[in-house]
N, C-alpha and C positions, 0 to 999 in steps of 0.2 A: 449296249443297245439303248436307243435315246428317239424311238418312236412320239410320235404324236406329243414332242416337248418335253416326255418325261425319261428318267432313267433306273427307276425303281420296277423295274417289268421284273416277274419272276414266272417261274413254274407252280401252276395248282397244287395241288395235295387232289386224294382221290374224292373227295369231299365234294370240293371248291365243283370241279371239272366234270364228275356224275350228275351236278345242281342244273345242268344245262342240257341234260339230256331227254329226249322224248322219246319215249317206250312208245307212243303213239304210231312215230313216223317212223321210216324205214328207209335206207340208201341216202341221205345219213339220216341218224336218229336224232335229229335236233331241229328246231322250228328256223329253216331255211328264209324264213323273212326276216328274220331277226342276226342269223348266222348263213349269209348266203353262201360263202367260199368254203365251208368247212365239207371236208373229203368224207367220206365213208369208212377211213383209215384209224389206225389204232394212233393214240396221241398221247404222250409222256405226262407222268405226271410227278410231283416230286416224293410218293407216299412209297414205303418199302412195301414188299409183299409182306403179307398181314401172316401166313403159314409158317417162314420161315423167322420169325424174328426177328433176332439182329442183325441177320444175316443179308448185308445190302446188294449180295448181287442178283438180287432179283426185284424188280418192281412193278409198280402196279401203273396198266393203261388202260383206258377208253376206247374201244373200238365203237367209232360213230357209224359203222356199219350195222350195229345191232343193238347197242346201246350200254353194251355190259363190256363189267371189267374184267381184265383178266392179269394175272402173275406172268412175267416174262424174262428174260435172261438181260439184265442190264449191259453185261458185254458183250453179246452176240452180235453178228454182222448182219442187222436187218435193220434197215431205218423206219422213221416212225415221227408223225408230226409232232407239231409244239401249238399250244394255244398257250400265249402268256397272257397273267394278270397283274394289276396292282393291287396294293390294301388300302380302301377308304379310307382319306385320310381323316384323322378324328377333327371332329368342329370345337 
């Protein structure tokens, strides 16, 4: 992937990707002038489910429909957006 000149895009952690969300708004829960494209849909992220351990097939999304996360089946046949980021690069 080599968007906007770069090629270091990744996926969030549940961290990074909750930091962006507005318990405010509603349909999606994120401030839409700033994120105007983003769906109301559940969104990947790269953090495991936090209940099961080490156990990776399960992970943790963002549903911008309400603003909260939820544990989901990693190999299930349901699709689910992507928001990638980069890491600031150090000065």
């Amino acid at each position: 992937l080599g968007d906007f000149g770069y090629t270091d895009w990744r996926l969030p952690n549940i961290k990074e990707l909750a930091s962006i969300t507005e318990l405010k708004c509603k349909d999606p829960s994120i401030n839409k002038a700033i994120f105007p494209s983003t769906m109301p849909n559940q969104y990947w992220t790269s953090s495991v489910d936090y209940d099961t351990g080490n156990d990776n097939s399960k992970t943790r999304v963002i549903t911008f429909g309400s603003g909260y996360d939820l544990n989901i089946d990693r190999f299930g046949t349901g699709s689910n957006y992507v928001r990638l980021v980069r890491t600031a690069p150090e000065e």
